[in-house]
C-alpha positions in Angstrom: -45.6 -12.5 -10.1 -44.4 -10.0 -12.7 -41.3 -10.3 -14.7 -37.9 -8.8 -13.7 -36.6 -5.6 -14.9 -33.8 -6.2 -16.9 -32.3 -2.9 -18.4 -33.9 0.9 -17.8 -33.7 3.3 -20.8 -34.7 6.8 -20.6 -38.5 6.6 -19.7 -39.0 2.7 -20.4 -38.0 -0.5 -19.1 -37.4 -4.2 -20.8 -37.8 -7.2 -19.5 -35.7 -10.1 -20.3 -38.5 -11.6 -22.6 -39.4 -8.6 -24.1 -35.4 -8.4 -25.3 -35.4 -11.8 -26.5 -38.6 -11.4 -28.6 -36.8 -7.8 -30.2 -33.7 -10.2 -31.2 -35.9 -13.1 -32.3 -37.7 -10.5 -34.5 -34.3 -8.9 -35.9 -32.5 -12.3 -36.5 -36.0 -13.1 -38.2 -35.1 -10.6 -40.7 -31.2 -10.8 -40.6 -31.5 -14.6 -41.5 -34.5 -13.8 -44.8 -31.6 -11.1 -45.9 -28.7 -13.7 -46.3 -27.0 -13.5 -42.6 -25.8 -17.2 -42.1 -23.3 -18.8 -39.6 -19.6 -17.3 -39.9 -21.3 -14.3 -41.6 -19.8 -10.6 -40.4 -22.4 -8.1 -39.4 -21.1 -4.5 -38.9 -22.9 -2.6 -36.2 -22.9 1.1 -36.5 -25.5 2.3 -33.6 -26.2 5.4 -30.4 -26.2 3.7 -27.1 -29.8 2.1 -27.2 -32.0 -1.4 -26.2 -31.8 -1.9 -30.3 -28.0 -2.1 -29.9 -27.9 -4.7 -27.0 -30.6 -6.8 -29.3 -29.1 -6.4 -32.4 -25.7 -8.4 -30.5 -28.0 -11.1 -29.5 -29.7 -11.0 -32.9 -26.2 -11.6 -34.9 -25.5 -14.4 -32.4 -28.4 -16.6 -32.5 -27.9 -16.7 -36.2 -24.2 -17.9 -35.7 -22.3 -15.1 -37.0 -20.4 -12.7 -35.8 -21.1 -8.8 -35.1 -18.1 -6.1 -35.9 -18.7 -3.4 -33.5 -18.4 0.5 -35.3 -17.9 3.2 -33.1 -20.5 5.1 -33.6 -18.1 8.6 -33.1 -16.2 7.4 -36.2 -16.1 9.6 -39.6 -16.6 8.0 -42.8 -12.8 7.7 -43.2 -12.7 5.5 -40.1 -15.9 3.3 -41.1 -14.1 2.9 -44.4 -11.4 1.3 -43.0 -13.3 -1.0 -40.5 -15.4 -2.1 -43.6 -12.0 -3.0 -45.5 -10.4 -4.9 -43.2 -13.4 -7.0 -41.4 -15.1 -7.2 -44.6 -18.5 -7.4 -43.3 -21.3 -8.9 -45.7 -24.6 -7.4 -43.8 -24.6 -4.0 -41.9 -27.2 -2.8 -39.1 -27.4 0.2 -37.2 -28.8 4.0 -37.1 -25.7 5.7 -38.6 -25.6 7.2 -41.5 -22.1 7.1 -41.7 -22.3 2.9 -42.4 -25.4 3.6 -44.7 -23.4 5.4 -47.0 -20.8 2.3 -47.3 -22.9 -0.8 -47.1 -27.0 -1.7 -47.6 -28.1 -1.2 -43.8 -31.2 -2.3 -41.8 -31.6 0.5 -39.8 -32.6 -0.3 -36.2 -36.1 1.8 -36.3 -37.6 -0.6 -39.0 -40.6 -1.8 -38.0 -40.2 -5.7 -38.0 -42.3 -9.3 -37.9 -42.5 -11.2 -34.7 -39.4 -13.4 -35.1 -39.6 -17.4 -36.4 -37.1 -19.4 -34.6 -35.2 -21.9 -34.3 -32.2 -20.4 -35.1 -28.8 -22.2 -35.9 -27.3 -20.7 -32.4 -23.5 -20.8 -32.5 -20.2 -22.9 -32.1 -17.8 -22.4 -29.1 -15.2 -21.8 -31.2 -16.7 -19.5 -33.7 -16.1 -15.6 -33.5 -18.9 -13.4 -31.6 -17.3 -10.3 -31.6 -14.6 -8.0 -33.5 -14.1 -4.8 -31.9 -11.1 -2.7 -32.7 -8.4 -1.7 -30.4 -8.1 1.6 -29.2 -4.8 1.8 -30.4 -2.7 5.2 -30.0 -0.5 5.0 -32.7 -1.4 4.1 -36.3 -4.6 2.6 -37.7 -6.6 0.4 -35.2 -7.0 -3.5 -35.9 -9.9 -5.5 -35.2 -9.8 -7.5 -32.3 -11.1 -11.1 -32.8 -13.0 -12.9 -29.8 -14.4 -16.4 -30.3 -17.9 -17.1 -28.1 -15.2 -18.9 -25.9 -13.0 -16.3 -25.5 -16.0 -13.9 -24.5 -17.7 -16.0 -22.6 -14.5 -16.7 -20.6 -13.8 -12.8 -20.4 -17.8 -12.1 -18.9 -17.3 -14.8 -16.3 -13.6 -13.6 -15.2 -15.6 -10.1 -14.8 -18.4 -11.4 -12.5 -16.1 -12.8 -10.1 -13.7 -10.0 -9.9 -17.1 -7.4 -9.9 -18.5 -9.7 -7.4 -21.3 -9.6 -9.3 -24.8 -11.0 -8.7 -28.4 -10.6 -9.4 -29.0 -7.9 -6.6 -26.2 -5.5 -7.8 -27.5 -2.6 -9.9 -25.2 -0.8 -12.6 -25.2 1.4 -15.5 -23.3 1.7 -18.6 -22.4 5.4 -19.9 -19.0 4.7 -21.7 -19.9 3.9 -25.3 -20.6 0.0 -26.1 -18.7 -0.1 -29.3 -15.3 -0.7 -26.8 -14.7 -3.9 -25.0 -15.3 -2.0 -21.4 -19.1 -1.4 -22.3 -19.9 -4.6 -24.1 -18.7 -6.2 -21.7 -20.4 -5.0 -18.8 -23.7 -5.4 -21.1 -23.0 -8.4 -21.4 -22.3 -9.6 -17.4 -25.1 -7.6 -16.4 -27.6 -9.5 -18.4 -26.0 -13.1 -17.8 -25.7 -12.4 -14.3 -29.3 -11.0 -14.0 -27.8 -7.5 -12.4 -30.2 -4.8 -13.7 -28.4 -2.4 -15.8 -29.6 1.4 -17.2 -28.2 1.8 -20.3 -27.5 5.9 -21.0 -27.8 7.8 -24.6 -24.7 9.5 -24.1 -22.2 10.1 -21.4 -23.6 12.8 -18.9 -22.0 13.3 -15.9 -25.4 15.1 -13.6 -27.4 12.5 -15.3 -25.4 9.6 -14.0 -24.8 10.9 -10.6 -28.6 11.7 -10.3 -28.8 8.1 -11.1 -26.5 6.4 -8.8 -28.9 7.7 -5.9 -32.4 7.4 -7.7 -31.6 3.8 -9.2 -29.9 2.6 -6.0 -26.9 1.7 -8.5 -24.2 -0.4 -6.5 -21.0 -0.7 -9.0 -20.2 2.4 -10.8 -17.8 2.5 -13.6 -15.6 5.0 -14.1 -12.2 5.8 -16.8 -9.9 8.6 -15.9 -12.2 11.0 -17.7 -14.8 10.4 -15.5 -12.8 10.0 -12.5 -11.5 13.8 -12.8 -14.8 15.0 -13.4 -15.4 13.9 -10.4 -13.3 15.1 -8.5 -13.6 18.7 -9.4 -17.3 18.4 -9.2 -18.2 21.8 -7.3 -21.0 20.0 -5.7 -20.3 16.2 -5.4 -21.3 16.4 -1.8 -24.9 16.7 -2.9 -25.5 13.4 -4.5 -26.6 10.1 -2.8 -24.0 7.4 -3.1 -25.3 5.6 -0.2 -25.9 2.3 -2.4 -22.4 2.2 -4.1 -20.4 -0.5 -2.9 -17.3 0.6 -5.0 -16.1 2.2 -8.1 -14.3 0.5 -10.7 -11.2 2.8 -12.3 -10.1 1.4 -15.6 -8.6 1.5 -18.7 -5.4 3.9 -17.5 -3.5 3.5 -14.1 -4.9 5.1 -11.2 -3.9 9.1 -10.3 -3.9 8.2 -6.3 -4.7 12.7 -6.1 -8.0 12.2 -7.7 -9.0 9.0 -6.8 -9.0 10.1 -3.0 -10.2 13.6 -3.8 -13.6 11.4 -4.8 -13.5 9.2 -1.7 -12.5 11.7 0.4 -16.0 14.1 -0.8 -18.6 10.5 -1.1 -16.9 8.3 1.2 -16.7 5.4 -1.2 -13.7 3.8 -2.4 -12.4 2.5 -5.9 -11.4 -0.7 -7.4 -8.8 -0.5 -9.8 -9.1 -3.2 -12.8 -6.5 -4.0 -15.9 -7.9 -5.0 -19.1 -7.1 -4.8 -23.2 -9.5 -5.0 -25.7 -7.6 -8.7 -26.1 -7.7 -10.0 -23.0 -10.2 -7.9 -21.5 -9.8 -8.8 -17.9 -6.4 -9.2 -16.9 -5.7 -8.4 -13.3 -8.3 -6.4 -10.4 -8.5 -5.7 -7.1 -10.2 -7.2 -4.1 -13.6 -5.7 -3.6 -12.8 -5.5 -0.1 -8.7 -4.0 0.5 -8.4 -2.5 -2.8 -5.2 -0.7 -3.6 -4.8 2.7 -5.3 -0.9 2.0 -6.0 -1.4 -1.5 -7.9 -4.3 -3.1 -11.2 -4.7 -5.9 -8.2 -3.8 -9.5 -8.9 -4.3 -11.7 -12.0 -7.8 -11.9 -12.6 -9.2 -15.8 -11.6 -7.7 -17.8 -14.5 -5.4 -15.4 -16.3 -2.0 -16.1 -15.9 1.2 -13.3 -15.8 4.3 -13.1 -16.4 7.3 -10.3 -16.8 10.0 -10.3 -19.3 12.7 -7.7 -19.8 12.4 -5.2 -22.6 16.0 -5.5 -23.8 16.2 -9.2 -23.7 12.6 -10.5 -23.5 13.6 -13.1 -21.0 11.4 -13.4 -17.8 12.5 -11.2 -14.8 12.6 -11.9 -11.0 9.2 -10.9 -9.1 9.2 -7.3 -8.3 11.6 -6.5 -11.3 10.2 -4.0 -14.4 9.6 -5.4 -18.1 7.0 -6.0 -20.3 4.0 -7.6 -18.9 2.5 -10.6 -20.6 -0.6 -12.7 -19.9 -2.7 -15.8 -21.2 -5.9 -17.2 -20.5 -9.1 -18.6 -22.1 -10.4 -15.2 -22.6 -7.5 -14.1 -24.8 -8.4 -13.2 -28.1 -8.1 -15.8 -31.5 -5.8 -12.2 -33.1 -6.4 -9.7 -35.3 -7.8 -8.9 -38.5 -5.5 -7.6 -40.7 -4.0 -11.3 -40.1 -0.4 -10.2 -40.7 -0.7 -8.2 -37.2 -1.0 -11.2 -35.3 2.0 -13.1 -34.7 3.7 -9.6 -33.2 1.1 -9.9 -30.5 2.3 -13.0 -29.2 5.6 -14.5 -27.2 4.9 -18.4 -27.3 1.6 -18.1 -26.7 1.6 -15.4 -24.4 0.0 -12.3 -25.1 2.5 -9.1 -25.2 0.3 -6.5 -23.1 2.6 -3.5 -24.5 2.1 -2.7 -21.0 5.6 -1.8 -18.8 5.6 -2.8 -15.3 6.5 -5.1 -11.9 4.6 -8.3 -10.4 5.7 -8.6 -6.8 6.5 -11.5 -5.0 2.4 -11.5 -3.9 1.2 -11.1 -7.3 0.2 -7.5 -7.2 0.8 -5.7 -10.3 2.1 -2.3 -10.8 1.7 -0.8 -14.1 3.9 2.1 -14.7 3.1 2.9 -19.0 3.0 2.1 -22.3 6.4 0.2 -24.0 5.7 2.6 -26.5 5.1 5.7 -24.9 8.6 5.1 -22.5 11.0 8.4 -22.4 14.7 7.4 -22.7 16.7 10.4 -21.4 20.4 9.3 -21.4 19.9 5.8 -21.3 17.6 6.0 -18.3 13.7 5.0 -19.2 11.6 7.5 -17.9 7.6 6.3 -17.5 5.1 8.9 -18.5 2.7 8.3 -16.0 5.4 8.3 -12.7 6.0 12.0 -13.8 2.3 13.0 -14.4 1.0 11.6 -11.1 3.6 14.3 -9.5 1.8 17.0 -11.5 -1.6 15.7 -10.7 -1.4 16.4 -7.2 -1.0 20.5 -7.9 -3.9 22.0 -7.3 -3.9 24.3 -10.1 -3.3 21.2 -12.5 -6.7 20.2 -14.4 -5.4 17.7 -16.2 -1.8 16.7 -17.6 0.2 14.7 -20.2 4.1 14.0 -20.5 5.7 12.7 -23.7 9.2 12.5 -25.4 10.4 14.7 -28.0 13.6 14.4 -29.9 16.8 16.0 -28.2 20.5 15.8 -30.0 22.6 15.7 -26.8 20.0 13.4 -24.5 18.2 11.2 -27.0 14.7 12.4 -25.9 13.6 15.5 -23.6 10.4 15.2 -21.7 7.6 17.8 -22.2 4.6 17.7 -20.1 1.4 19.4 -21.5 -0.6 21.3 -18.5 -4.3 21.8 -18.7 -4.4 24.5 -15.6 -7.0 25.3 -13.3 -6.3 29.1 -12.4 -2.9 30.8 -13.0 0.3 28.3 -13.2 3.7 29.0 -13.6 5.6 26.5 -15.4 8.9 26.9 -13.7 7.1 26.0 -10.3 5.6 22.6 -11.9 9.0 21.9 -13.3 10.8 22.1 -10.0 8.1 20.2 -7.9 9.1 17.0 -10.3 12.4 18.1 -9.5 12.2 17.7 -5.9 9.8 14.3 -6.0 11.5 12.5 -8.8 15.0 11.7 -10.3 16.7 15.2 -12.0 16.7 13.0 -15.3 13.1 12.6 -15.2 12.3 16.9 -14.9 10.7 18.3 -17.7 12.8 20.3 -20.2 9.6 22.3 -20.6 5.8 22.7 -19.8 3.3 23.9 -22.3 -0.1 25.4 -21.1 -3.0 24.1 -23.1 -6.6 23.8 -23.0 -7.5 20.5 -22.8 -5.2 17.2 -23.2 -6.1 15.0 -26.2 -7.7 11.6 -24.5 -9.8 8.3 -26.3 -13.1 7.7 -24.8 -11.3 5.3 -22.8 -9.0 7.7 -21.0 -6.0 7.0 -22.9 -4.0 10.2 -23.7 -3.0 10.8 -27.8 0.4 11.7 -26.7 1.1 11.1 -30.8 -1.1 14.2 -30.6 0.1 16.6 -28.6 4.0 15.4 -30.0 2.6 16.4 -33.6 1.2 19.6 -31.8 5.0 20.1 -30.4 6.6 19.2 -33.6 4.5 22.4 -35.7 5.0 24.4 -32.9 8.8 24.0 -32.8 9.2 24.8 -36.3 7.9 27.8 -36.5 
């Protein structure tokens, strides 16, 4: 009987043996160039097999592997180098070559000489850095506990099992796509791995690879929906997809089911506590994350007085559970993540009286007009459903009489006229919560995640307005 398939990459396919002998053959060479247990490995590297081995690689020896993203520019490697302080690099970047020796993933290598020291439960595995929106991002520190922990909260929400078939096109550097690396190959699911993030590609796959969980961030989710000829793809073997990383936009999630006939299951994660609340497979919900993930618990406090608020109520939401991160790297940005051992999400919402949790924005991101806290995302979901609305953004600028003015940035699809967006709040929503103003602009500023850079399109505002 031949082996299973484990992962598909362009043209070839890998077995699970043939995986572990690549990491037995690069933690051969690691451990001969000085990587020991507790050690830091930076990993600078495309989406490939190499990368998934190299992980394992790091991990047999007992250290721990700092994940790069392999989009950054050398001023963003620098500062990943400075404050994870790796000792061995290895990759297929040149951006990490230049900083620090590196064994470049292509080398040809010897087969690999176990045994290998393995690692400790509580040691780190992982540092990858937050996708943080405003200033420099911090490294994210998960022990093999707190990882472990995270993969097997995933494969009970996902539902996951060895006949499910996925594939991974979101970059693996972030927690979302080592994460489903890693539950696909612990669970035995057979996972394609893509080189890059093409939307015909992966459609033409979800049909030809039978894939049945798809995962999709906003991003991907709108291109989607405006897909001209969605109708022509097989999605007969999907049993759901997975929305993440940003609260659903209901408009665009049912524009998809509404053209494949298959429905979404929203999930609520952080790169440190990556699984933190999810739907049902079966009853999802486009206006809630779901419930608390198996094993993570929540909790709501108030944002003037941090005190815990009655279900149903709107504060900060805040969560613990084995998989929660040990903190960050620089150390001093730890404590400030924490309330008595819960984790502060940054995260503004309501947990009803049933556990299901709304997420309405980012503490950060909130817009106070008058005293009134206005969420970001309430107003864009009302400029969503336009039809001549691409894409949009709201943020806060400064405004002497009301404290803050709300600008939303329109990304159109055909002629627009501002006025008529700025009234259609008006009639949906609060007056206080109307835009002062809409600007027209290309494209809106998002992570790879989905996550807007309102700090950019504010900085945007802020040079416009002066001129």
């Amino acid at each position: 009987m031949s082996e299973r398939i484990a992962l598909a990459f362009d043209g070839e396919e890998y077995t699970l043996s043939r995986l572990d002998a690549m990491a037995d053959a690069l933690a051969g060479e690691l451990a001969r160039r000085g990587v020991r247990p507790g050690g830091r490995v930076a990993l600078m590297s495309s989406n490939r097999p190499e990368f998934v081995t190299a992980v394992q690689a790091v991990w047999r020896l007992g250290a721990a592997v700092v994940l790069f993203s392999p989009a950054w520019k050398r001023a963003e490697a620098e500062h990943a180098v400075a404050v994870t302080r790796p000792s061995h690099a290895v990759g297929d970047h040149p951006v990490l070559a230049e900083l620090m020796p590196m064994l470049h993933l292509d080398e040809p290598l010897e087969p690999g000489r176990g045994p290998f020291p393995g690692h400790e439960p509580g040691s780190d595995a992982l540092l990858v850095f937050s996708s943080g929106t405003t200033g420099m991002p911090k490294a994210v520190r998960h022990t093999h506990a707190s990882f472990g922990a995270a993969v097997e909260h995933w494969r009970r929400v996902l539902e996951l099992t060895e006949h499910d078939r996925i594939q991974v096109t979101t970059p693996p550097s972030h927690i979302l796509g080592i994460l489903n690396i890693v539950t696909a190959l612990e669970t035995g699911a057979w996972l394609r791995l893509h080189r890059r993030f093409d939307l015909e590609r992966m459609l033409e796959c979800i049909g030809s690879d039978r894939i049945t969980v798809e995962m999709a961030v906003a991003p991907i989710a709108l291109a989607l929906a405006s897909h001209p000829k969605l109708e022509s793809y097989d999605f007969s073997s999907l049993r759901y997809i997975m929305w993440g990383a940003t609260p659903v936009t209901p408009s665009v999630a049912e524009a998809v089911t509404r053209r494949t006939g298959v429905g979404w299951m929203p999930a609520y994660g952080a790169s440190e506590l990556p699984v933190i609340a999810c739907n049902p497979v079966e009853g999802a919900r486009l206006d809630s994350a779901g419930r608390a993930a198996p094993g993570v618990e929540l909790r709501v406090v108030s944002l003037e007085t941090g005190e815990p608020v009655a279900p149903g109520e709107t504060g900060e939401i805040q969560a613990r559970a084995a998989s929660l991160m040990a903190g960050y790297l620089p150390e001093e940005a730890t404590p400030g993540a924490f309330d008595g051992g819960w984790y502060r999400t940054g995260d503004v919402g309501s947990v009803d009286a049933d556990g299901w949790v709304r997420l309405t924005d980012r503490s950060k991101e909130m817009i106070k007009v008058r005293g009134f806290q206005v969420a970001p995302a309430e107003v864009e979901a009302v400029l969503h459903g336009h039809p001549s609305v691409a894409d949009c953004a709201v943020y806060g600028v400064p405004d002497a009489a009301n404290g803050e003015a709300i600008v939303a940035a329109v990304a159109p699809e055909g002629a627009v006229d501002p006025a008529e967006l700025i009234a259609l709040v008006g009639e949906r929503l609060a007056s206080y919560k109307r835009p002062r103003e809409v600007v027209l602009v290309a494209e809106i500023p998002r992570l790879p995640s989905g996550k807007v850079l309102r700090r950019v399109l504010k900085e945007r505002h802020g040079r416009t307005s002066d001129h």
